[in-house]
C-alpha positions as CSV (number, residue, x, y, z in Angstrom):
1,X,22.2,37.9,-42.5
2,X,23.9,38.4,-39.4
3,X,27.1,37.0,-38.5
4,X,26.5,35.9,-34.8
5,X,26.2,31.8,-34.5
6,X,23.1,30.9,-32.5
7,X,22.7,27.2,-34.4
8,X,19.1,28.0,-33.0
9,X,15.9,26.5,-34.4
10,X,12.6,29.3,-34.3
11,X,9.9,28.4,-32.0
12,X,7.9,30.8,-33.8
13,X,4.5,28.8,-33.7
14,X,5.6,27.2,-30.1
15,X,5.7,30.8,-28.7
16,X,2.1,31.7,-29.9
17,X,0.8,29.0,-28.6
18,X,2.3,29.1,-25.3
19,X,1.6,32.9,-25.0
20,X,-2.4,31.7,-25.7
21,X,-1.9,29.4,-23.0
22,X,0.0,31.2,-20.3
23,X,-3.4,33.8,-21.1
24,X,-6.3,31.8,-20.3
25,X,-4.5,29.9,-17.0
26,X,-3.0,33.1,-15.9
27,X,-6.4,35.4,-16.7
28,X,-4.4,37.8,-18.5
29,X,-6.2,39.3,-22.2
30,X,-3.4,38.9,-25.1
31,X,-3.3,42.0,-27.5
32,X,-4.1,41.3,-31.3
33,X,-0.1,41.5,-31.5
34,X,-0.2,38.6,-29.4
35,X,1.4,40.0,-26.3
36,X,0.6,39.9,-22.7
37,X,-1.7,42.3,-21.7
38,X,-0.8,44.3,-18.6
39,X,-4.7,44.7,-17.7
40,X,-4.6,41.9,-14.4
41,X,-1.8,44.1,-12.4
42,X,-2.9,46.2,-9.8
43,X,-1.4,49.4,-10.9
44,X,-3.5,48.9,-14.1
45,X,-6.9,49.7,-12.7
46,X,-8.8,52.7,-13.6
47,X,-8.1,55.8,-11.4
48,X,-11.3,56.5,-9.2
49,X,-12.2,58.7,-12.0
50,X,-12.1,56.4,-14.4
51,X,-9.6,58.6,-16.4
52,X,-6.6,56.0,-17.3
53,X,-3.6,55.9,-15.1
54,X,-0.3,56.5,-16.3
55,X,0.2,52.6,-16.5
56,X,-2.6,52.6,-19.0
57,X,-1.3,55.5,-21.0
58,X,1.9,54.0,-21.2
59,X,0.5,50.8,-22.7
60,X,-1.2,52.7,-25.2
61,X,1.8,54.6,-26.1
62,X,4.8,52.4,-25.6
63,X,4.9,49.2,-27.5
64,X,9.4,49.1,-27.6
65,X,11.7,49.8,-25.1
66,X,15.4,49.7,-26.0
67,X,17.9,49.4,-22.8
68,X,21.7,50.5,-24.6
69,X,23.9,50.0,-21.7
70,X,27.9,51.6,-22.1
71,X,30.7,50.6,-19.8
72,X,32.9,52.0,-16.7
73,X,31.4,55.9,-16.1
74,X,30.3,57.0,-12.9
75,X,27.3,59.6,-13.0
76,X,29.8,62.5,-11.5
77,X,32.4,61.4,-14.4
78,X,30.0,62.9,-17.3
79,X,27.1,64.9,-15.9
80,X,29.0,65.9,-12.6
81,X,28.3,69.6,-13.9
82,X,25.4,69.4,-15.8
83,X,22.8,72.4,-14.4
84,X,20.0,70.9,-11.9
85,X,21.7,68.0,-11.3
86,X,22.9,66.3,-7.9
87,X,26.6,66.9,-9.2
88,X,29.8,67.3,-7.7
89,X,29.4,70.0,-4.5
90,X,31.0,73.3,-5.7
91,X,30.8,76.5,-4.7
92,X,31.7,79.4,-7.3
93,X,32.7,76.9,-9.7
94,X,35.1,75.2,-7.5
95,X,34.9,71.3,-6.1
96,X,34.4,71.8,-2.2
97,X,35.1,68.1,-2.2
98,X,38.7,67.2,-1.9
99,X,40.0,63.1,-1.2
100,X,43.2,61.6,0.1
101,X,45.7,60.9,-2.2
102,X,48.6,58.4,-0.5
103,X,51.4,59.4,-3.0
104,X,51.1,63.1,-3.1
105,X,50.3,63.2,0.8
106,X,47.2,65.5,0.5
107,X,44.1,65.9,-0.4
108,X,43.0,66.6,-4.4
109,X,40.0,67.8,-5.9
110,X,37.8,66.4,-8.8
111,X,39.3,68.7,-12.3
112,X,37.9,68.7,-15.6
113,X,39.6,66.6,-18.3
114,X,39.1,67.3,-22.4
115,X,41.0,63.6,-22.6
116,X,39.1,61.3,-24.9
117,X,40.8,58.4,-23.2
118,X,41.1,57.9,-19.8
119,X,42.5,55.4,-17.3
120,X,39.5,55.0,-14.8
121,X,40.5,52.6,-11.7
122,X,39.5,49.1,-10.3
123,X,36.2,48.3,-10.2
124,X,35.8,44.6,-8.6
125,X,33.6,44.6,-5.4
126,X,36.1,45.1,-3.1
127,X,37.1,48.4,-5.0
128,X,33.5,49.4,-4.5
129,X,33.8,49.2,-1.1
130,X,37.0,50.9,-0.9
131,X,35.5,53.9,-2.6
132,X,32.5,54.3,-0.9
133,X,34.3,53.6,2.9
134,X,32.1,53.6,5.1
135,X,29.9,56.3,3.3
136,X,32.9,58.5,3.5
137,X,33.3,58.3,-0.6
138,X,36.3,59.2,-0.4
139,X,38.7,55.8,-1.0
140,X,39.0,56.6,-5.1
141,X,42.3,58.0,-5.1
142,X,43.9,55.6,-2.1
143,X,42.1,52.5,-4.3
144,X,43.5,53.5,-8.1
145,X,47.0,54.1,-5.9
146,X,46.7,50.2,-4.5
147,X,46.2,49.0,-7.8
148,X,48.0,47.8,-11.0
149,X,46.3,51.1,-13.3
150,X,49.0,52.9,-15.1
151,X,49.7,56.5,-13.8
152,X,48.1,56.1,-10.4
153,X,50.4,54.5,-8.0
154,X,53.3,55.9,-6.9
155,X,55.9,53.9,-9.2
156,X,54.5,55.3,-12.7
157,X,52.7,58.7,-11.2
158,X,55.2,60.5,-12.4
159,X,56.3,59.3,-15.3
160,X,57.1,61.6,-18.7
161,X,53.9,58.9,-20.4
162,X,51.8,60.1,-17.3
163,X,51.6,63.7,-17.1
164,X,48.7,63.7,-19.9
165,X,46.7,61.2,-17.8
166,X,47.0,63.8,-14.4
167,X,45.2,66.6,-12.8
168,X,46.8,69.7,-12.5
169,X,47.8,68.6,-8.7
170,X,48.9,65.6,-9.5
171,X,45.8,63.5,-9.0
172,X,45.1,60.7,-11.0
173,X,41.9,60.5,-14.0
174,X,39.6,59.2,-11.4
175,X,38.9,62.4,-10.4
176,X,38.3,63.8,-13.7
177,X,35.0,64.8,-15.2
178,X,33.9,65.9,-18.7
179,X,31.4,68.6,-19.8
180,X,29.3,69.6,-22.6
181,X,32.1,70.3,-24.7
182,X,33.6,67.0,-24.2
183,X,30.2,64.7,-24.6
184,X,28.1,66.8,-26.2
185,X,25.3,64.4,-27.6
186,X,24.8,62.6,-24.3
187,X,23.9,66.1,-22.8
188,X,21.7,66.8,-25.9
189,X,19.9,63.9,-24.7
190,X,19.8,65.4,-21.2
191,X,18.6,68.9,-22.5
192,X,15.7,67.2,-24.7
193,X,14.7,64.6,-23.0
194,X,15.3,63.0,-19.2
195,X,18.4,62.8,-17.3
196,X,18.4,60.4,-14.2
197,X,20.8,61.4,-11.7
198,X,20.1,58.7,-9.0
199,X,20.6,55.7,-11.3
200,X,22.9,53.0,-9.6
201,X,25.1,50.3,-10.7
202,X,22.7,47.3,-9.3
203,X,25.3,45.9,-7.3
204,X,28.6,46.9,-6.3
205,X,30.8,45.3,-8.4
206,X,32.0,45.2,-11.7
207,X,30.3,44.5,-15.5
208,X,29.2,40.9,-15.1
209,X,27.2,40.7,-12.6
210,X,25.5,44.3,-13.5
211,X,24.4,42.4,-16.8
212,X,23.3,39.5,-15.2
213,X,21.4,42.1,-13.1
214,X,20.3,43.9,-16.2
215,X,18.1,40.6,-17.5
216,X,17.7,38.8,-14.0
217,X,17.8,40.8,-10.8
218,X,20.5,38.9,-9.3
219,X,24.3,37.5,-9.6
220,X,24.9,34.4,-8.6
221,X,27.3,30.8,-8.8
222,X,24.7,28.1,-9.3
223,X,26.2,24.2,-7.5
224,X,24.1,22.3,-10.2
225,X,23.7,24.5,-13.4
226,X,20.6,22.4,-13.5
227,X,18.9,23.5,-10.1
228,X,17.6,27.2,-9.8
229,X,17.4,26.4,-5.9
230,X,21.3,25.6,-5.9
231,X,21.9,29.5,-6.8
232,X,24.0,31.5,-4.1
233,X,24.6,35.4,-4.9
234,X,28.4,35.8,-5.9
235,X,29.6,39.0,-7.4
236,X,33.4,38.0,-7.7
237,X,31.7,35.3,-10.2
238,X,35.2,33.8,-10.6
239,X,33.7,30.3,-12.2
240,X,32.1,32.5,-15.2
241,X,35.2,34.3,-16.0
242,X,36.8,30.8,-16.2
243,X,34.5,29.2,-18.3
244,X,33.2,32.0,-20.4
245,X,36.0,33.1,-22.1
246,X,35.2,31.7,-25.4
247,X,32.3,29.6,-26.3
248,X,29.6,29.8,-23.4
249,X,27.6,26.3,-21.9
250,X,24.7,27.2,-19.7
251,X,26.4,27.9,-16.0
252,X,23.2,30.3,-14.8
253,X,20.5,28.4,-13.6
254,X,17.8,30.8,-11.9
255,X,15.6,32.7,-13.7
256,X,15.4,35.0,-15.8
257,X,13.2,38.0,-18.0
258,X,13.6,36.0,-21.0
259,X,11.3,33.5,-19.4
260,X,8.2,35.7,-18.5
261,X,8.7,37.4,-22.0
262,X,8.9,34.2,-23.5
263,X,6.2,32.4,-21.3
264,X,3.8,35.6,-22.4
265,X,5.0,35.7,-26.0
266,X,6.4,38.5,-25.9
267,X,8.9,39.2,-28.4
268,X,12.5,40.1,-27.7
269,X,15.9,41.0,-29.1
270,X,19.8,40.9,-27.6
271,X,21.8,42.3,-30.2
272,X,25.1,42.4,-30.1
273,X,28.2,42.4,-32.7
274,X,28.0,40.7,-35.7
275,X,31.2,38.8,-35.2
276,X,30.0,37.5,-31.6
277,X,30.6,33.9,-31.4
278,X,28.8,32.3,-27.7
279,X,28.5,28.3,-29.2
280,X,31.4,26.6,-29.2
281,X,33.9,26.4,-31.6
282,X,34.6,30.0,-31.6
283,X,38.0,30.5,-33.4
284,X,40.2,33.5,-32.5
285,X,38.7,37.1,-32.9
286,X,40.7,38.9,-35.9
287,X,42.0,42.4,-35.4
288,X,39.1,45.2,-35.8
289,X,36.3,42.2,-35.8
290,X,32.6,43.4,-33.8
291,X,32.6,41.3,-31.0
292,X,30.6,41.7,-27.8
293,X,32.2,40.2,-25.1
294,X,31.2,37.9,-22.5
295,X,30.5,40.2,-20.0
296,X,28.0,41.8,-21.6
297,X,26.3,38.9,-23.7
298,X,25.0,36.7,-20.6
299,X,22.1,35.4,-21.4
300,X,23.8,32.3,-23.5
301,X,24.5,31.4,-20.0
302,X,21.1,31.1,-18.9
303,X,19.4,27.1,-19.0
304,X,16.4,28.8,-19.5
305,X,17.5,30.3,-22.5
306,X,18.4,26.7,-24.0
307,X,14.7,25.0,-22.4
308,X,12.7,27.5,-24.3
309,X,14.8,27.1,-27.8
310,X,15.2,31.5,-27.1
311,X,18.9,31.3,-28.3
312,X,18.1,32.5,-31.9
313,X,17.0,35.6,-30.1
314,X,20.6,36.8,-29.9
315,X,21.3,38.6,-33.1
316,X,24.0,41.1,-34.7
317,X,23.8,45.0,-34.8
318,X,23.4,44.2,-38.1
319,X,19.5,42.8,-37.8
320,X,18.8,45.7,-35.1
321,X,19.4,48.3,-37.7
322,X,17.5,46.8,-40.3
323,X,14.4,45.9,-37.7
324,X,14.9,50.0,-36.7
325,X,14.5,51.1,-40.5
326,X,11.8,48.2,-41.1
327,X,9.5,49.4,-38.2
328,X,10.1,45.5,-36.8
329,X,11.2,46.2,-33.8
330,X,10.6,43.4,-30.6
331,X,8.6,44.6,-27.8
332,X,12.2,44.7,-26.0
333,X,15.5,45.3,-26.7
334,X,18.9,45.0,-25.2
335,X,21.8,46.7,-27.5
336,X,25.4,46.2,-26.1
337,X,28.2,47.5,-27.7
338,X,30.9,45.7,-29.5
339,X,35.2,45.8,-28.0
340,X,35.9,49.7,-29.0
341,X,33.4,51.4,-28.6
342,X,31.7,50.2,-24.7
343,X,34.1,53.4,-23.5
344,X,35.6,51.4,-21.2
345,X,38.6,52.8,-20.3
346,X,41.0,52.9,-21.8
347,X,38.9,52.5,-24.9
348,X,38.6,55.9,-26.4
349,X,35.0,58.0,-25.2
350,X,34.1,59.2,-29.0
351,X,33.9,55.9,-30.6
352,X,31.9,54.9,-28.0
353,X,29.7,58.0,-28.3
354,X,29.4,57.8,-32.1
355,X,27.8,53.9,-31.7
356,X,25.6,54.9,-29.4
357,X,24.3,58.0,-31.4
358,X,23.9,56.1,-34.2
359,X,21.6,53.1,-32.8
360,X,19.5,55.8,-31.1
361,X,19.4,57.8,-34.2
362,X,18.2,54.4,-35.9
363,X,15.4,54.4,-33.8
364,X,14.5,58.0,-34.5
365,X,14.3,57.9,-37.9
366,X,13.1,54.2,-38.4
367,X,8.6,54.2,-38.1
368,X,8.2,52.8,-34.8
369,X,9.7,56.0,-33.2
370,X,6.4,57.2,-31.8
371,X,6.0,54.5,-29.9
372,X,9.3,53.6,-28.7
373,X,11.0,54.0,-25.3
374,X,15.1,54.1,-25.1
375,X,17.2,54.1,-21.9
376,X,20.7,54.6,-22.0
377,X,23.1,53.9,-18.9
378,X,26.8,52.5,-18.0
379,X,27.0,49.2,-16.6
380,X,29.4,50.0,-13.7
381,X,31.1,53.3,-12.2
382,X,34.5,52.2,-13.7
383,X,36.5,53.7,-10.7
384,X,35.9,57.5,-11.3
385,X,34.5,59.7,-8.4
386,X,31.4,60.0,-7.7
387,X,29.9,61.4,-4.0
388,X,26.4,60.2,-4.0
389,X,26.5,57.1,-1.2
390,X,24.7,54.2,-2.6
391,X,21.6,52.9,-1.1
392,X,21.9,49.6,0.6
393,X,19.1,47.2,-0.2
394,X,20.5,43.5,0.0
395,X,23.8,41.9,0.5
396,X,24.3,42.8,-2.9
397,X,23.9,46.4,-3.9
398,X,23.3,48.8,-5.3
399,X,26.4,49.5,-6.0
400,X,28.1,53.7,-7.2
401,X,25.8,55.6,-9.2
402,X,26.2,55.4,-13.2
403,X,24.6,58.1,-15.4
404,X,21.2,56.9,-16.7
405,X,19.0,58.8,-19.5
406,X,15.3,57.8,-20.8
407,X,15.1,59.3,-24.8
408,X,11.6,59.0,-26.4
409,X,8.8,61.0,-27.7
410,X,6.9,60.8,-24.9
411,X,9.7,61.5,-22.4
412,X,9.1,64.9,-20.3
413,X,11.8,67.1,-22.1
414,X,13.9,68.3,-19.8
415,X,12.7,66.9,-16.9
416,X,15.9,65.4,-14.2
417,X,14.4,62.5,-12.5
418,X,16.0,62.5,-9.0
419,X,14.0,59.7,-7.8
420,X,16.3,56.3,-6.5
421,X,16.8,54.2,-9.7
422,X,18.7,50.9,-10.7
423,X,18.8,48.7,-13.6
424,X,15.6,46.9,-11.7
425,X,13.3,49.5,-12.5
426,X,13.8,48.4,-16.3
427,X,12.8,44.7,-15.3
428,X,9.7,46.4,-13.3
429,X,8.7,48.6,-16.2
430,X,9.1,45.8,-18.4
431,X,6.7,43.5,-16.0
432,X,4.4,46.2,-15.8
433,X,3.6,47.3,-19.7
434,X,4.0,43.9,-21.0
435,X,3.8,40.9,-18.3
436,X,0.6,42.0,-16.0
437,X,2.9,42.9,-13.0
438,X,4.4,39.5,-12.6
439,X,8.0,39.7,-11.5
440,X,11.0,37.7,-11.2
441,X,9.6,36.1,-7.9
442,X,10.3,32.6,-7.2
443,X,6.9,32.5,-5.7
444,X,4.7,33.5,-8.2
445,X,6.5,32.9,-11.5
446,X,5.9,29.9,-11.9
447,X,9.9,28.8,-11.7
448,X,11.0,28.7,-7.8
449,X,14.8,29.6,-7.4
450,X,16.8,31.1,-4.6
451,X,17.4,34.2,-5.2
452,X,17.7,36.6,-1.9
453,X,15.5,39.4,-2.9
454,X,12.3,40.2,-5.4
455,X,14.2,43.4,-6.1
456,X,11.7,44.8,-8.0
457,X,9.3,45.5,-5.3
458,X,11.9,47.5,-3.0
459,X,10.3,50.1,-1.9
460,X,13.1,52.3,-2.0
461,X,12.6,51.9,-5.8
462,X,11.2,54.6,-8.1
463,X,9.1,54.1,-11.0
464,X,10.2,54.9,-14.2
465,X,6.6,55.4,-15.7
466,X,7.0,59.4,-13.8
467,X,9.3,59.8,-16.9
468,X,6.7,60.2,-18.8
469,X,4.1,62.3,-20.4
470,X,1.1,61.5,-22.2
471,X,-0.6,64.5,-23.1
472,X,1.9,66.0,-24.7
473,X,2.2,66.3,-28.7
474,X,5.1,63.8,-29.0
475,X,8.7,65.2,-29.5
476,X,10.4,65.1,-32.5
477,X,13.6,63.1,-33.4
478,X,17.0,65.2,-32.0
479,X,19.0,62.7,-35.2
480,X,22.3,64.0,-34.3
481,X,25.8,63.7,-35.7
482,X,27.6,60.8,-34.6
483,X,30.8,62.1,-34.9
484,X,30.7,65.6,-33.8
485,X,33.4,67.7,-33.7
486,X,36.6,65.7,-32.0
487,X,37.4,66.2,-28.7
488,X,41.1,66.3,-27.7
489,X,44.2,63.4,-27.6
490,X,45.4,63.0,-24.7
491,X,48.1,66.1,-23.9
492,X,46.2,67.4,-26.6
């Protein structure tokens, strides 16, 4: 049994019941695994044809999605080299690119790095802003130089404990990258399956509000925690850092995905380390336990969460591997990582690596592989480089692009997907294969709130669906070492 607390009762027979009765008023068909049908959106209708479109094939295909998202990597950070990709400008193998640097009064250049640990920079909103200036993307070194991170300002730079954290001019780790060598089974991914290079961060600040983006479409401080309409968008979110630090009361009151999936019956997981405690008590975290942190485990915070009884729906890694091998996975699946291995700098890149292979490779070799979709992605751009200006679509985002990577049997192998992507297009592709097209829209789903933006229909948007394809035989498992072979110490 898993170790996580919940103290929450199953609604088991509630949720079957409700999902009958969401159906018939809604006019949507429920599949004999008593999930939503998708037939009553739009995008569902038979081509003129009447071959199926690609929404159709994906709902005959795709009956899991997993959504794994890492920590504090910007997309130029790890695939900044990868072949076909919108990567760093060079020319002969060179960076052409070349940023301010305050303390050595020049301009440096992005450098490769075989440093399993490295130092990052800031990554609040107002970093974000810094580093993108203006659309210059240039303010990484000057921002990691006006901050408190070890080795980049001008009082520790040059330190003896330092010189294994620099560039060879000098230039502080946010304008390092890594290549094959360094990451090797994230670009296996990339070689077998797809690799999306315009993913961005969904706003442009730092992991809380992209999680809270992740399951919601929006980041917000909520007046009454009991009033969706009270909700105004905050990504400092200042009060949840205050309150959430051990135990977590409901402080989110808009909506969110949990409440179509459960309003549908559509069955769901969020699994995170087994030692996660979210209820109050929660007694003090021993040394090496598997805890998630808040941050990345929001959805405790949700009211909606505790209306629907959905808390029990937050489990340990412990139950995802054993749903993986027992071919009982939920129709959807968030997996975060646990403190020491979310590569969060300065939190070592291997151990990180070796969780996520090993979750994936769960999947592969557990029997609902076949009909399972996985994205991997990074919650926020942790302060490295990366020259891609972000697109602006509300007051909140999107914030600097993070590497994203779909890995299924049905995923076009090989395939780059340069189309404009954020962590809404997994609440859209959710909507569309399992909730009939509904979104998160305060005027249509049936719970109003006051959220800016139905981000989901920006038309600037791509669709993650082109990721796919259908009439191919479906590709085999790439089960891969999770510890392959060890890339250097630092200075090593």
């Amino acid at each position: 049994m898993s170790a996580v607390r919940a103290r929450a009762v199953t609604f088991a027979a509630l949720v079957g019941v409700s999902a009958l009765v969401a159906a018939a008023c809604s006019g949507a068909a429920t599949r004999p695994n008593g999930q939503a049908s998708a037939s009553t959106a739009p995008s569902a209708s038979p081509s003129a044809t009447g071959a199926p479109t690609q929404l159709e094939l994906a709902q005959q295909h795709v009956e899991h999605v997993i959504f794994i998202v890492q920590e504090n990597r910007s997309f130029d950070h790890y695939f900044g080299t990868y072949p076909g990709a919108d990567g760093i400008p060079m020319k002969d193998g060179v960076p052409t690119v070349c940023l301010p640097d305050p303390v050595l009064g020049k301009c440096v250049k992005p450098y490769h790095t075989v440093n399993d640990v490295n130092l990052g920079g800031p990554h609040a909103q107002r970093h974000s802003r810094a580093d993108v200036d203006g659309g210059k993307m240039d303010g990484f070194v000057r921002t990691a130089a006006d901050s408190p991170i070890r080795c980049a300002d001008a009082h520790e730079r040059f330190s003896a404990s330092c010189r294994q954290y620099l560039g060879p001019q000098g230039q502080p780790d946010v304008m390092s990258y890594h290549t094959r060598k360094d990451i090797p089974n994230y670009w296996s991914y990339a070689d077998h399956f797809v690799l999306q290079d315009h993913m961005f961060a969904p706003s442009d600040s730092w992991t809380l509000p992209s999680h809270l983006f992740l399951v919601s479409a929006w980041a917000a401080t909520c007046a009454d925690v009991t009033d969706p309409m009270s909700c105004v968008s905050d990504l400092e979110l200042k009060q949840a850092a205050a309150i959430q630090h051990g135990g977590q009361d409901p402080i989110y009151a808009w909506t969110d995905i949990t409440y179509l999936l459960h309003k549908y019956g559509v069955s769901w997981r969020y699994y995170v380390g087994n030692d996660t405690c979210f209820l109050d008590p929660c007694e003090k975290k021993a040394p090496g336990s598997q805890a998630t942190v808040y941050q990345q485990n929001p959805l405790p915070g949700f009211s909606t969460i505790r209306e629907d009884h959905q808390l029990g729906n937050v489990v340990g890694h412990g139950e995802y591997f054993a749903a993986a091998a027992n071919g009982t996975l939920p129709t959807v699946s968030w997996v975060m990582p646990y403190s020491g291995v979310g590569e969060h700098p300065p939190w070592p890149i291997d151990p990180g690596t070796a969780f996520v292979t090993k979750i994936i490779n769960a999947a592969m070799q557990g029997p609902d592989w076949n009909s399972t979709a996985i994205f991997l992605t990074w919650d926020d751009w942790g302060g490295f480089y990366d020259h891609v200006l972000p697109p602006r679509v509300d007051e909140n985002g999107y914030g600097i692009r993070v590497p994203g990577l779909l890995i299924s049997p049905w995923a076009r192998p090989g395939f780059i997907d340069h189309q404009t992507l954020s962590f809404d297009a997994f609440l859209k592709l959710v909507e569309d294969l399992f909730l009939g097209g509904q979104r998160l829209d305060p005027k249509t789903d049936g719970r109003p709130d006051s959220r800016p933006t139905v981000r989901e229909n920006k038309p600037i948007l791509g669709d993650l669906l082109k990721e796919f394809d259908f009439s191919q035989d479906p590709l085999p498992p790439l089960v891969l070492d999770p510890a392959p072979e060890a890339s250097p110490s630092p200075g090593g």
